[in-house]
N, C-alpha and C positions, 0 to 999 in steps of 0.2 A: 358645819353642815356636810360638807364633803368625808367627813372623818363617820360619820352616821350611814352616806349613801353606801361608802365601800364594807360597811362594817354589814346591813342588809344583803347585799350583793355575794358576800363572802359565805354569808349565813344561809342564802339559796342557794349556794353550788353546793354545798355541804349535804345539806338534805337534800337535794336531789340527788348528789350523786349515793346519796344511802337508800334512798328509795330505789333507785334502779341497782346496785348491788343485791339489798333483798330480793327484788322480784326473778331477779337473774338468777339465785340459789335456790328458787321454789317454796320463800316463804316459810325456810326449816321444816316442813311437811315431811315422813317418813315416807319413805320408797315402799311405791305394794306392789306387787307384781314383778320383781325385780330379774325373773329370769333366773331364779336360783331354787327352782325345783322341776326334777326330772323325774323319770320313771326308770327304773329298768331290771329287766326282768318281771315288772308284775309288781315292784316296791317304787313307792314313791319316796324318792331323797329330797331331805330340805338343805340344803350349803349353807350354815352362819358363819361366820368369820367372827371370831372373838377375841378384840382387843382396845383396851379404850370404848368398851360397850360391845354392843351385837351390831352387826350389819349383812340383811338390810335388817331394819329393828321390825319392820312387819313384810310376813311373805305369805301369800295366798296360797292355797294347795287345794287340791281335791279330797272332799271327807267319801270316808269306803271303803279305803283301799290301803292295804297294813303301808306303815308310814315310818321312815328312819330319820332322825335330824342328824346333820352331817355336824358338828363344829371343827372348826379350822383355826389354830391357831399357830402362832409366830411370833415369840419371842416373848409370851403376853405375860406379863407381870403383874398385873390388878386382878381387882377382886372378880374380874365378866371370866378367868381362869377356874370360875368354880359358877354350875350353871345349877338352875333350883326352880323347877315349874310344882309349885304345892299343890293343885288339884289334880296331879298324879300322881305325887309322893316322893317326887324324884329330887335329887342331889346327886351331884355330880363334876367330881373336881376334874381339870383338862391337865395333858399333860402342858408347858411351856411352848412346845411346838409338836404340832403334827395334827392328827386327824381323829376324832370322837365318835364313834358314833351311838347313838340310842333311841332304844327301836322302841315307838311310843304304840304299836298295834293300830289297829285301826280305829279311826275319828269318825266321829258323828259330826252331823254341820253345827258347827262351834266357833267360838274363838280359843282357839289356846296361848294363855299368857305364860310369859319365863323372866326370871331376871335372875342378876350375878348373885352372889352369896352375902351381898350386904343391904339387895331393894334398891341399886343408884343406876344399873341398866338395865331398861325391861326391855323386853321382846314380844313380837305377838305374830300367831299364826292364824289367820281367817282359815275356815275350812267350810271351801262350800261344795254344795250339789254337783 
């Protein structure tokens, strides 16, 4: 009997303490708004960071106004080094490290999807009013 209560007892700290980890990390939910688009001069920059996937994997911007996505990478060896949004036509290998950029013109209120060169990291840009 005692060998049951501890074994229940063991098995609630457990799940609890994984339900309060999950809730603490937000549930795996993608980051929107993440502060990783600016203006300047009159052009809107989107900053992705490409390695081990896109981050953030979705960023909001303002559609209207010509529009650059920034990629950033560091060291990146997988396939998120080679970037592919198909309802623009676009492909586009990163160098290893440094700085990308490609100027997608100006967006309509949309969503704009992207993923790596193999479909295994998407990305997604809201573009609102």
């Amino acid at each position: 009997m005692k060998g049951i209560v501890t074994s229940v007892i063991v098995a609630l700290v457990l799940i609890g303490g994984a339900f309060i980890l999950t809730k603490s990390r937000g549930s795996f939910e993608p980051v929107i708004n993440a502060n990783n688009v600016s203006i300047e001069n009159g052009v809107q920059i989107i900053e992705i960071k490409a390695k081990g996937g896109y981050l953030p994997r979705t960023s909001t911007a303002k559609a209207g106004i010509p529009t650059i996505l920034r990629f950033d990478t560091n060291s990146t060896f997988d396939c998120s080094s080679s970037v592919r949004i198909p309802s623009m036509d676009i492909s586009q290998s990163l160098p290893l490290s440094g700085t990308t950029d490609i100027d997608i013109g100006i967006q309509k209120v949309a969503t704009l999807q992207g993923t790596c060169s193999m479909g295994m990291y998407p990305f997604e840009i809201i573009f609102q009013s």
